[in-house]
N, C-alpha and C positions, 0 to 999 in steps of 0.2 A: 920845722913844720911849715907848711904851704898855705898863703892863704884862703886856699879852696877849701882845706882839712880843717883849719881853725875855723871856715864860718861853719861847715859841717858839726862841728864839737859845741860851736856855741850852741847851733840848735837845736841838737843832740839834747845838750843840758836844760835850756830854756821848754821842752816838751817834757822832758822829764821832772821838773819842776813843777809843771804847770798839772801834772796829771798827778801829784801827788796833792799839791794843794785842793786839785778839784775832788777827789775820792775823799782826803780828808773831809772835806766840806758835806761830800753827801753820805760817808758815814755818819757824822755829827748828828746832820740830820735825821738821817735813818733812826739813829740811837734815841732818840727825844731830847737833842741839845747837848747833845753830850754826854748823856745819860751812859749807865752800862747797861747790857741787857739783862742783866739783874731786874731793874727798874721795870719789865716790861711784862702785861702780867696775860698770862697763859688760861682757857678755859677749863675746869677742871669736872667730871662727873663721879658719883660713885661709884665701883663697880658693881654693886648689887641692885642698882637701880637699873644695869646696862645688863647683868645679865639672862641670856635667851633663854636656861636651863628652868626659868621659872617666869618664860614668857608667856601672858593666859590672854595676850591681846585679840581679838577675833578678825578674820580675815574674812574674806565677803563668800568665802563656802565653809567658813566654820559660824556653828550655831550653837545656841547655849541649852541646856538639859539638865532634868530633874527625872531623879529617881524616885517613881512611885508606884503603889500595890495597881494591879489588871485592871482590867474593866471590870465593873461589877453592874449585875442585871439585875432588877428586882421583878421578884415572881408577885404577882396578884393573884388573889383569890376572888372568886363572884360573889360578892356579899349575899347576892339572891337565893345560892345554892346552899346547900348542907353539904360540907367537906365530909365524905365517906372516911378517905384512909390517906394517908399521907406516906409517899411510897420510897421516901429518902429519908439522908439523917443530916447531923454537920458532918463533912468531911468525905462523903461520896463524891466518888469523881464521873461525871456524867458525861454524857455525849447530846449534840443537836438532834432532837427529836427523842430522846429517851421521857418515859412518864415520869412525873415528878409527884402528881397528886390524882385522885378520882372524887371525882360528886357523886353524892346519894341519888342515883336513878331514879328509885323507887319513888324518892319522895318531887323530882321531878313529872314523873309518870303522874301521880296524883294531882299535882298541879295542872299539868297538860289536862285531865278527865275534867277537873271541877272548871277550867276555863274553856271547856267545848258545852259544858252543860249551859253554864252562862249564856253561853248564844244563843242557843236551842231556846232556853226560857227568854230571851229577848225577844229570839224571830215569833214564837209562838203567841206575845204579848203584842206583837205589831200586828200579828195576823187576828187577834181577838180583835183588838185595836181596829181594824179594820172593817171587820164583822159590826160594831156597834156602830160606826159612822156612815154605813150601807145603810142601819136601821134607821138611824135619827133623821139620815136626808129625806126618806119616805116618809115618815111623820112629819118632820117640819112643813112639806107641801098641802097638808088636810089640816094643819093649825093655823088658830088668828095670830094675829098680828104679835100679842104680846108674846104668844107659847115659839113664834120661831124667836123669838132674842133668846129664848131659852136654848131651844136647840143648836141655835148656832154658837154659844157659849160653849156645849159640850161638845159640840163638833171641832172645834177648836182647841181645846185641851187635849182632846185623843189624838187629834194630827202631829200638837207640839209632845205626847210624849213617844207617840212613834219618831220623831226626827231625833228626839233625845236616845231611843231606844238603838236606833242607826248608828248613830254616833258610836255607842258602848258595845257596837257589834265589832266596828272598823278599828278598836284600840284592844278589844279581847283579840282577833284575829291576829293581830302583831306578836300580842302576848304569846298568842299560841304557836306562831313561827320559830319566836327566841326560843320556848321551852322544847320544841320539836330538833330545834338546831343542838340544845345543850343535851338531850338525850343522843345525838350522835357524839357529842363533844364532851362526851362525858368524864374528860380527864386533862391535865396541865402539862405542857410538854416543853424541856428543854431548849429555848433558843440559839445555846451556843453554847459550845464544849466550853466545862469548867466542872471547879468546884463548889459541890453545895456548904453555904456558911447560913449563919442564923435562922433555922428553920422556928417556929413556932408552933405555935398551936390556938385553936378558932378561942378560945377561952383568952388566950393572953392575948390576942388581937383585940379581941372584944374589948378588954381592957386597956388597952395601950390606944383604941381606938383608930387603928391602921388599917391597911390593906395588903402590905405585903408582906407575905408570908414566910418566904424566905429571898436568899440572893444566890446569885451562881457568879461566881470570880472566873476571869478567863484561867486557862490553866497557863502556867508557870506562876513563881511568887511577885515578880515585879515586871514591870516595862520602866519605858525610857519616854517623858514627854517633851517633844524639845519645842519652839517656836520661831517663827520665821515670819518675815517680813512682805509686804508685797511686791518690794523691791525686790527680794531675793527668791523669791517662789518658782520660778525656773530652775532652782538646782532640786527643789523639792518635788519626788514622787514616787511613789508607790513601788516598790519592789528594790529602790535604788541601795546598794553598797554602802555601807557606813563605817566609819571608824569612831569608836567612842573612846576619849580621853579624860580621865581620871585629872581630874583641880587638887586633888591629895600627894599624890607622887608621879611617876612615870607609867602607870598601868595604861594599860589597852585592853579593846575588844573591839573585834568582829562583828558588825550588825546590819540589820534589813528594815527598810523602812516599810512599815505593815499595813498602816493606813494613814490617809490625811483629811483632816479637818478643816474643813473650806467654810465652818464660822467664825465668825471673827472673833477672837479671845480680849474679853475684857480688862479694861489698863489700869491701874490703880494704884496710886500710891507704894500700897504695899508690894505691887505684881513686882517679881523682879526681872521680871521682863519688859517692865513700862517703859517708858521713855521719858517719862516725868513732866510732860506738856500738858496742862488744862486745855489748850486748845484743839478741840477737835479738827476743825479745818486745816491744822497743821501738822497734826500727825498723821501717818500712815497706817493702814489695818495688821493685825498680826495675827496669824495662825498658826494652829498646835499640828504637831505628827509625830509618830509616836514609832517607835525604834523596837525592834526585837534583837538584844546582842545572841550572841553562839553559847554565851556564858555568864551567869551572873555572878560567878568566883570575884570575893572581891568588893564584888558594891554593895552598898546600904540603901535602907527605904529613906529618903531623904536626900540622898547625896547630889552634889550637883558637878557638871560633869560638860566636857564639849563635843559636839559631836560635826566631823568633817566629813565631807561627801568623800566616798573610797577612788581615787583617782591613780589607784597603783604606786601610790606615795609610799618613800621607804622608813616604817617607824620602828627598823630595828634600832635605830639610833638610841644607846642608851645614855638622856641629858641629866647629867646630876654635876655638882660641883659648879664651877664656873666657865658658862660659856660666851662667849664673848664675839660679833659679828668681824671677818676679816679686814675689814675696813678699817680698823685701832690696830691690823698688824702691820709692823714695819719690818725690812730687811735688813741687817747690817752682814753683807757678807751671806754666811749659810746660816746665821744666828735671827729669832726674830727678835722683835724685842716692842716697847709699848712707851709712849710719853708719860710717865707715871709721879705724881707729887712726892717729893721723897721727906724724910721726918724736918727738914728744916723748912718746909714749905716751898722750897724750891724744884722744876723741872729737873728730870734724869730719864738716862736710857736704861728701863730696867728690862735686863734680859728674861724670855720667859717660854717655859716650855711647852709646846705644842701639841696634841694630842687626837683624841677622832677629828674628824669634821665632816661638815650635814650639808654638802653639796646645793641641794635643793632650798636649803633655807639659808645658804652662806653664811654659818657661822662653823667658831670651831671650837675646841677644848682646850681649857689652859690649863694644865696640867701642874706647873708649880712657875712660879714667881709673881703673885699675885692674890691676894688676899680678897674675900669679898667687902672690906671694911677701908677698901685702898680708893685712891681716887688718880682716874688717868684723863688722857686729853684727845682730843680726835685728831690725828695727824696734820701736820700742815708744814709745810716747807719750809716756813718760816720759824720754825720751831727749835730753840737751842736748847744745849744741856744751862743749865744755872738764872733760867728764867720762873719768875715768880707765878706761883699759883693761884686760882683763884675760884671759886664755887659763884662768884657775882660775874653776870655775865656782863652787867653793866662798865664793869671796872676791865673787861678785855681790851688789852693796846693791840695783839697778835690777830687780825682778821684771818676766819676761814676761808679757804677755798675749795674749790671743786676737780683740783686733782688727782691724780694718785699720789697718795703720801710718799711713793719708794719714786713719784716723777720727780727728778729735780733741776730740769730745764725747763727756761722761762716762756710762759704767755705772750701775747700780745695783750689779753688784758693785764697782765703787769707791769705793761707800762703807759697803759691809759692815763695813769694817775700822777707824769709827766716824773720831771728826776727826782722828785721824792722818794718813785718806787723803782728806782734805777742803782741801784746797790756798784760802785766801781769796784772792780776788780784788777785794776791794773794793766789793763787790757791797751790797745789804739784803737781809733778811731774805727778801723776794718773789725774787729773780734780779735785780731792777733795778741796773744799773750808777752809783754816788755818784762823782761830780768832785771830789773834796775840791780840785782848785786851783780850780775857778771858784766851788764856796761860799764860800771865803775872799775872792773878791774882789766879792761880791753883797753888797748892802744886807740891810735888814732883809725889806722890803716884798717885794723880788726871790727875796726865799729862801723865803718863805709862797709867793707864787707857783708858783715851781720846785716845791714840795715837792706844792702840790696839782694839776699836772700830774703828777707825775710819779706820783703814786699813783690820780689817775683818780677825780674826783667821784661817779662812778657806782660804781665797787667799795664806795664807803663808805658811799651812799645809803642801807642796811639801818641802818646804826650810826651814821645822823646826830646821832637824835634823843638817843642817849646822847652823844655825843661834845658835841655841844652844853649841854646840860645840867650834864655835867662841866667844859666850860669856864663856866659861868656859876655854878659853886660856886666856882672857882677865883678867879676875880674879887672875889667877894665876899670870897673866904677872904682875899684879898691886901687888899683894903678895910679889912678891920678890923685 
């Protein structure tokens, strides 16, 4: 062997050496001193807490809603009037402007005559009234002294009970306006299509002390009241497209927002729509609007319910079982498969079958390997089979990242954090991959070879002329 080949061989070995000790060294580290990755412990979630299929989270165009009975009107009656006839029953379904009730005419007509006569005997008294204070100023003029204090005493009583008289003329005449108006208005009329509920009668009124006579319910049996923010009052109005989702199963409907309520809906403890703040300065206002579905198949007076602005969303999707967001699948091959705890507490790649999936909300269906009583992990690259589980996130050694779990080429932030997070692979200096079994079993000649393929005659061609050079001191050096 030549001494060129033997320094070649020694350095050969001496790099090889040196690259085993070093990756030794920063597995070691890697591992926690030595540790196995056994030792190193994994975050782990339920899957029932993960999955979407029974996700009720609200998004900033889904609002929350209750199911309850229509509007209801209450009819008043004129207390002043005598109800004639009462021209509905429970259960009549009426229209806007339909009669509901009539007043006694007659006995208005009699009122209107006895409150015209009233006047008549006023004016007639102001005018006698007046007649006697004509008289008394012409006698007071031909009396002494003492007889006008007289007169002017009576002159003065007759003036205040003509101004009293005035008075009682100005408040009949009003009287007689209202009674003149309820003989055209001589009947109760329907404010808005519904049905008639709890009609009475002036006897049980009378008793109960009321005034309303009966109610008119809008017609169908229930609406939909939802509430909304002032934040979010932009997606809310009148006539707009709704999709109503059922908090019990996977139901749907079809609905129209019918009207809205631009009062502010009071917050309360109990509201469950509150926000749970005493402070008013810090809470926002919230308002009611109220939903007509296509169909109340289905829901209950009570039920509570979400309701999404109709934005051409596809809710054929039917979510039942476990569905689970794509971000927990991993690839292996055409297989998916998920980081899942296995009975010994330790990580595994449990394969699992795949099924619909909800494009628009990025998740999918897991059809079988996976249990909703099971506990998986969110991928990460760092992640091996036979690493320890954990439900404490304090106790996680495996930091998350923000890659794709199926990425598994490295960052520049991985290696911010200096050769700690420098994992050796065997590799040189360049990225080029060393065989350390097939060096061992190559000649001298075979490994110069290898070695100047692998590093490419042309990358060195800049630095031949030195490299040559240095070998031919080397030479020499060894000669003498």
């Amino acid at each position: 062997m030549t001494t060129k080949k033997r320094i070649c061989t020694v350095i050969i070995v001496l790099v090889i050496v040196c690259a085993v000790c070093v990756g030794g060294f920063l597995v070691w580290k890697k591992t926690g001193k030595g540790g196995s990755k056994s030792s190193q412990k994994v975050y782990v979630q339920k899957v029932s807490s993960l999955n979407t299929a029974s996700d009720f989270k609200l998004s900033n165009r889904s609002f929350l809603g209750v199911v309850e009975a229509q509007e209801s009107v209450d009819v008043k009656y004129d207390s002043s009037k005598t109800v004639d006839e009462i021209l509905v029953k429970n259960g009549d379904s009426v229209k806007k402007g339909d009669k509901l009730l009539t007043y006694d005419v007659e006995a208005i007509n009699l009122q209107l005559e006895q409150a015209k006569l009233e006047v008549e005997r006023l004016q007639n008294e102001i005018a006698s009234n007046k007649n006697q204070i004509a008289e008394l100023e012409k006698e007071k003029k031909n009396a002494d002294q003492d007889a006008a204090v007289s007169y002017t005493t009576q002159i003065l009583s007759l003036q205040s009970d003509n101004a009293k008289n005035e008075y009682d003329i100005k408040a009949k005449n009003v009287e007689i306006k209202k009674l003149e108006a309820s003989t055209k208005n001589a009947y109760v009329t329907a404010s808005i299509d519904g049905t008639v509920k709890n009609v009475k009668t002036v006897d049980k009124l009378q008793e109960d002390g009321g005034d309303v006579i009966m109610q008119i319910t809008e017609e169908g049996d229930y609406r939909i009241k939802g509430r909304f923010n002032e934040q979010n009052s932009k997606d809310i109005m009148q006539g707009a497209s709704v999709i109503v989702k059922s908090r019990l199963d996977d139901s749907t409907w079809k609905g129209e927002i019918t009207s809205v309520d631009t009062s502010p809906q009071k917050n309360s403890g109990e509201d469950m729509y509150s926000y749970g703040s005493s402070d008013e300065m810090s809470q926002s206002s919230n308002y009611a609007f109220y939903v007509k579905p296509e169909s109340f198949d289905g829901l209950m007076l009570g039920q509570h319910v979400l309701i999404e602005i109709d934005n051409g969303q596809d809710t054929s999707v039917n979510k039942t079982g476990i569905w689970l967001y794509s971000d927990f699948i991993c690839k292996d091959g055409k297989k998916n498969y998920v980081w899942a705890k296995n009975e010994d507490g330790k990580i595994e790649k449990r394969y699992v079958e795949i099924g619909q999936k909800d494009e628009d909300n990025g998740d999918c269906e897991i059809k079988s390997g996976l249990e909703k009583g099971d506990y998986i992990a969110y991928p990460d690259k760092s992640i091996e089979e036979g690493m320890t589980a954990t439900t404490n996130e304090a106790d996680v050694s495996v930091p998350p990242n923000d890659l794709d779990p199926n990425d598994n080429t490295d960052s520049d932030a991985d290696n911010e954090g200096g050769d700690e997070d420098i994992a050796f692979d065997g590799s040189d200096e360049d990225g080029m991959a060393i065989d350390e079994d097939m060096l061992a079993s190559m000649t001298d000649e075979e490994i110069e070879e290898y070695f100047n393929k692998l590093y490419g005659e042309e990358e060195n061609a800049e630095n031949a002329d030195g490299e040559n050079a240095d070998a031919a001191d080397a030479d020499a050096a060894f000669a003498e």
